[in-house]
C-alpha positions as CSV (number, residue, x, y, z in Angstrom):
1,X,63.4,62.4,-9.6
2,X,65.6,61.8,-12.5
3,X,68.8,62.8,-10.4
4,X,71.9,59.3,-10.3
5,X,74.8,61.8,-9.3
6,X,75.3,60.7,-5.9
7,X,77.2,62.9,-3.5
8,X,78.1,62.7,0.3
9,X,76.8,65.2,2.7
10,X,77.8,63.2,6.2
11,X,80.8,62.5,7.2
12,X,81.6,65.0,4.7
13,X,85.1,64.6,3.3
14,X,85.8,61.2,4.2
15,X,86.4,59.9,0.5
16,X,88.8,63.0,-0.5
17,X,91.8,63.0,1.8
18,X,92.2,66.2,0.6
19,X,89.9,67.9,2.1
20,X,90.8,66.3,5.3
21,X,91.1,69.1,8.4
22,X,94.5,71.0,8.5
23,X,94.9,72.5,12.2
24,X,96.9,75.3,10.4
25,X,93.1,76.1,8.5
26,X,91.1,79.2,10.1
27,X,87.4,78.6,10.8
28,X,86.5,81.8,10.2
29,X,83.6,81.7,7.3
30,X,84.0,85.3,6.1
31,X,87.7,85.1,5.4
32,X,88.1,81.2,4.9
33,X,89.4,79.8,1.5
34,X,87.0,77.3,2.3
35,X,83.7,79.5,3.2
36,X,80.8,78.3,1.7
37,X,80.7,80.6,-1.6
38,X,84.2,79.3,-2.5
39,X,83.5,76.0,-1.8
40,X,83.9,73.9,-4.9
41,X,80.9,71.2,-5.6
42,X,81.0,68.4,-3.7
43,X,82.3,65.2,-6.0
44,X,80.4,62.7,-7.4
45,X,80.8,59.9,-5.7
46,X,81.8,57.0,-7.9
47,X,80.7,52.8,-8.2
48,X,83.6,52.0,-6.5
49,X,83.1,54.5,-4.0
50,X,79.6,53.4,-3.0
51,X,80.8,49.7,-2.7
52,X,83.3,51.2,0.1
53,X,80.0,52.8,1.8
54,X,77.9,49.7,1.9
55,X,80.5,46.7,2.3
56,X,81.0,44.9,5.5
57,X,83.8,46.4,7.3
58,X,84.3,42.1,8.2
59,X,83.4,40.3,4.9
60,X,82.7,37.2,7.6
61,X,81.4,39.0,10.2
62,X,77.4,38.0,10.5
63,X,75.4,41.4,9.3
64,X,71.7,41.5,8.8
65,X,71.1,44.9,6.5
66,X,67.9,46.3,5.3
67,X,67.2,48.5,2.4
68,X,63.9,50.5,2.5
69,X,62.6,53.3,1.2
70,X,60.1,56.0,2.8
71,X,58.4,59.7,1.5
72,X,58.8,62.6,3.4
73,X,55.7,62.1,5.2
74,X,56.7,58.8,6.0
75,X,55.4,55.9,4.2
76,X,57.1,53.0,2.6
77,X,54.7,52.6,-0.4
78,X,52.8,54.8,-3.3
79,X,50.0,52.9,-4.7
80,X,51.4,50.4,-2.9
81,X,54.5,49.6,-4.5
82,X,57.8,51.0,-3.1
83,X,59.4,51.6,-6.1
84,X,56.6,54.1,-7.3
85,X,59.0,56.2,-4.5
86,X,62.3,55.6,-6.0
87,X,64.2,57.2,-8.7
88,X,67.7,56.3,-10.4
89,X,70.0,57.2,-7.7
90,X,68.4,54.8,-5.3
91,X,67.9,52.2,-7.7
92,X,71.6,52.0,-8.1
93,X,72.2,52.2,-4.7
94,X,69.9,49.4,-4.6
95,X,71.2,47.3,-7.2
96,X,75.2,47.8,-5.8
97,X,74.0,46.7,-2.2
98,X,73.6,43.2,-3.6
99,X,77.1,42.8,-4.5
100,X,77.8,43.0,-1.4
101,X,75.9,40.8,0.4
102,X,75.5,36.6,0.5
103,X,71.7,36.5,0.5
104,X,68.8,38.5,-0.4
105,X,66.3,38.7,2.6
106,X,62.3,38.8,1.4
107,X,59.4,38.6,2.6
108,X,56.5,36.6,-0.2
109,X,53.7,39.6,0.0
110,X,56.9,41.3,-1.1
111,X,58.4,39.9,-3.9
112,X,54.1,39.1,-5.2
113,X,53.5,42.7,-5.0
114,X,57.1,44.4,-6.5
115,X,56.6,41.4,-9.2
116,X,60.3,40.0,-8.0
117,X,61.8,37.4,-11.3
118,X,65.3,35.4,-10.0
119,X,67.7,36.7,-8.1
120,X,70.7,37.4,-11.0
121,X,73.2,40.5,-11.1
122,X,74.8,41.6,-14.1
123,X,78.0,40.4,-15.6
124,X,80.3,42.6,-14.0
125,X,78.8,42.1,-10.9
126,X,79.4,38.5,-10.8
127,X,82.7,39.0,-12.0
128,X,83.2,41.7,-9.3
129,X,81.8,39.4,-6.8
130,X,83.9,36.4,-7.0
131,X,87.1,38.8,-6.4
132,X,85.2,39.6,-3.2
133,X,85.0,36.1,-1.8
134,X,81.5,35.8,-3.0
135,X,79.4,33.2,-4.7
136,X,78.7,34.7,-8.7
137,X,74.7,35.7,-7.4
138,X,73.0,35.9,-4.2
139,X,71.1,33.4,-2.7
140,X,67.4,34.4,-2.7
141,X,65.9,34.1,0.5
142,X,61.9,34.2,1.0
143,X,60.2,33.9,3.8
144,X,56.5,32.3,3.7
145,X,54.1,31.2,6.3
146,X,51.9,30.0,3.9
147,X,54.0,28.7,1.6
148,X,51.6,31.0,-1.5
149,X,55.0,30.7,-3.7
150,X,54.6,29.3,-7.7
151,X,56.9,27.1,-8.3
152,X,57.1,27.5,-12.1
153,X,57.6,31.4,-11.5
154,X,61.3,32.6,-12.9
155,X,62.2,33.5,-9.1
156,X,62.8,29.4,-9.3
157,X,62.9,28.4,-12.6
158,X,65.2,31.3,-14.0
159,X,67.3,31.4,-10.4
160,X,71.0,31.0,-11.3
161,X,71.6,29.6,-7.5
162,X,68.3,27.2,-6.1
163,X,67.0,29.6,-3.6
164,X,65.5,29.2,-0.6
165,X,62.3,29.1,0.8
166,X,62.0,29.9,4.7
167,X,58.8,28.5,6.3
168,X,57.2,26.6,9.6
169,X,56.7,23.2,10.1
170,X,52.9,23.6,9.8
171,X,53.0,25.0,6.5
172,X,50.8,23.0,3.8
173,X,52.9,19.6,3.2
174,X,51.3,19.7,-0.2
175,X,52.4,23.0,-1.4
176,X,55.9,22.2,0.7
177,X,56.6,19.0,-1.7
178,X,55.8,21.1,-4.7
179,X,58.0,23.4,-3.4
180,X,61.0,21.6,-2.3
181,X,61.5,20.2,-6.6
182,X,63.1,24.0,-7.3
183,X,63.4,25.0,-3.6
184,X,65.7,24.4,-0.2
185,X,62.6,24.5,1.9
186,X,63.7,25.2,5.6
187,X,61.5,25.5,8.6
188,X,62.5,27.9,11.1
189,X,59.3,27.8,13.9
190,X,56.3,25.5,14.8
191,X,53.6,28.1,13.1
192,X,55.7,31.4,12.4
193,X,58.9,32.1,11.0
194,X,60.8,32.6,14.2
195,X,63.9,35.5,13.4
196,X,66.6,34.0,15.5
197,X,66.0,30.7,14.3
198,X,65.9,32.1,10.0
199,X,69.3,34.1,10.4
200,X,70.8,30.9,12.0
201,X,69.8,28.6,9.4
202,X,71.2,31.7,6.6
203,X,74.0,31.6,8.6
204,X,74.5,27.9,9.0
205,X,74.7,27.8,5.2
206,X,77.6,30.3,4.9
207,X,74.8,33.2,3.9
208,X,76.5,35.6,6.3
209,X,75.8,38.8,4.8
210,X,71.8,39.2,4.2
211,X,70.2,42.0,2.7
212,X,67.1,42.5,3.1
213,X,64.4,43.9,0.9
214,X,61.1,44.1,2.6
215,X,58.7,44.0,3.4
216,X,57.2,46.0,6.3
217,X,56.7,42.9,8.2
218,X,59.3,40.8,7.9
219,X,61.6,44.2,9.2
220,X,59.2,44.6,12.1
221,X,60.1,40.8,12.9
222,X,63.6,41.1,12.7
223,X,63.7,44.6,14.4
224,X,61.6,43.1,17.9
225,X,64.1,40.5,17.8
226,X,66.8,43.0,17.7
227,X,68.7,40.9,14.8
228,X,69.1,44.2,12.3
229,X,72.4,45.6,12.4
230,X,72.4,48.3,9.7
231,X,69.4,50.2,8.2
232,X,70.0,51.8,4.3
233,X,66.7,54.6,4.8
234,X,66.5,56.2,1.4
235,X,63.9,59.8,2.2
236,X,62.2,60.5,-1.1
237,X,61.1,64.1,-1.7
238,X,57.5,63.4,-2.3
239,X,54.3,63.4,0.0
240,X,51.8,60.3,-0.2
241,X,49.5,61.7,2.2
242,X,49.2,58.9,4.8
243,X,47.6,56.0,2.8
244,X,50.6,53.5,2.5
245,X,52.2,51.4,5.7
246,X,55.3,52.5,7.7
247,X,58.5,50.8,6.6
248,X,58.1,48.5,10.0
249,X,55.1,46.7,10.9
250,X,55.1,45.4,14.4
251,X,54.7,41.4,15.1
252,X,52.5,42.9,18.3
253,X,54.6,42.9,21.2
254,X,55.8,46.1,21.8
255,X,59.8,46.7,22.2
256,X,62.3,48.7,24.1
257,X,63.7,51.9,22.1
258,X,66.9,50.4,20.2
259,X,69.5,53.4,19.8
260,X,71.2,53.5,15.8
261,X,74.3,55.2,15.1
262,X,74.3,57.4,11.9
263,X,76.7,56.4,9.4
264,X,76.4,58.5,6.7
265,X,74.4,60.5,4.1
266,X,74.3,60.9,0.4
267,X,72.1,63.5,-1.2
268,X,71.0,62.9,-5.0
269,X,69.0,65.9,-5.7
270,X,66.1,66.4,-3.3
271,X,66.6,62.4,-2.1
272,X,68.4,61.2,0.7
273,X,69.9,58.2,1.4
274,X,71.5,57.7,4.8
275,X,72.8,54.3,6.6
276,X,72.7,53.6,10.3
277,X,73.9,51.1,12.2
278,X,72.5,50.0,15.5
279,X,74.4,50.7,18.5
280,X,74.6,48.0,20.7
């Protein structure tokens, strides 16, 4: 999966007024201009282009967005790590969806396993960001029960914004004072990490627009609370053969079918990477 030309399949046309729909066209495929031999290759779709995609249509408008990434035969990990599914093309999908957002959303088992280092975009980023109304990086957001964070780990010590560190009130006051020295350490429930009450305090903070990476869990959580807005699903041509988790793990309760809206579609190679949003 070596493929990072990204076009769109769905809505097709929609970045090449061009090829917008004439009335005066004929549909007919076998004597079209545009029948599907004569059909030039779709373009690539550029930086700039993406950023359009994946932007909030509001830049102040609260959004909660996930990223995640699943094979063909439906799991989230190989081995388990995600990336093991990935390739470039989603990787810099990835890596543009944080320009675009105030906070990065994830859950401790998460940023242990994928071996997460501080939350820092590149030079142009930055530079793109602040023309955007954004802070130069995005606030890194984990979310730990148990508080099983080190504090001397470059997710805090090399952080160019102090992140923050969502929690209960009965964590470990021990590890919570250790902690709190490179940390905003918030609690947001009695003994879990209660959804509604973690996007208010993001929010309260200005952190409108949260991304978030993972994991399985800390999706299910925000999904049963119906707090996701958008979904970024990226479908990786390969076949893991049922070992690794679904990209949701449910908290327990079980939920009413939530209805999503497809937004669009990208193909790089075999992969696909589509966006919905729910429909509320």
């Amino acid at each position: 999966m070596t493929e990072s030309r990204i076009t769109q399949l769905y809505p097709s046309g929609v970045l090449d007024p061009s090829r917008a729909l004439d009335p005066s066209r004929t549909l007919d495929p076998l004597h079209s201009a545009e029948a599907p031999d004569a059909r030039s290759e779709p373009a690539a779709l550029t930086d700039d282009d993406l950023l359009a995609l994946y932007a909030a249509k509001k830049r102040w408008q609260p959004r909660v967005l996930a990223n995640f990434i699943s094979s063909v035969d439906g799991s989230a990990s190989a081995a388990g790590l995600s990336g093991a599914l990935g390739g470039p093309a989603d990787k810099r999908v990835f890596d543009l969806q944080r320009w675009v957002c105030d906070t990065v959303l994830v859950g401790a088992g998460t940023v242990r396993a994928e071996g997460y280092g501080a939350m820092r975009v590149s030079a142009v980023a930055a530079a793109w960001r602040l023309t955007q109304g954004f802070a130069e990086h995005p606030t890194f957001a984990i979310v730990s029960g148990r508080l099983d964070l080190d504090p001397a780990s470059d997710v805090f010590a090399a952080a160019p914004v102090r992140p923050i560190v969502l929690t209960t009130a009965a964590a470990d006051p021990v590890k919570r004072a250790h902690l709190e020295a490179v940390a905003e350490v918030i609690s947001c429930g009695e003994n879990t990490v209660e959804p509604h009450q973690l996007v208010a305090a993001l929010t309260e903070r200005g952190l409108v627009q949260v991304h978030c990476e993972g994991g399985p869990s800390l999706l299910g959580s925000l999904v049963a609370a119906d707090l996701l807005d958008e979904l970024c699903l990226t479908v990786s041509p390969l076949l893991e053969g049922g070992a690794g988790p679904r990209i949701v793990t449910s908290p327990g309760e079980t939920i009413e079918l939530q209805a999503m809206r497809l937004d669009h579609v990208l193909l790089a190679g075999s992969m696909l990477l589509t966006k919905y949003s729910r429909a509320r």
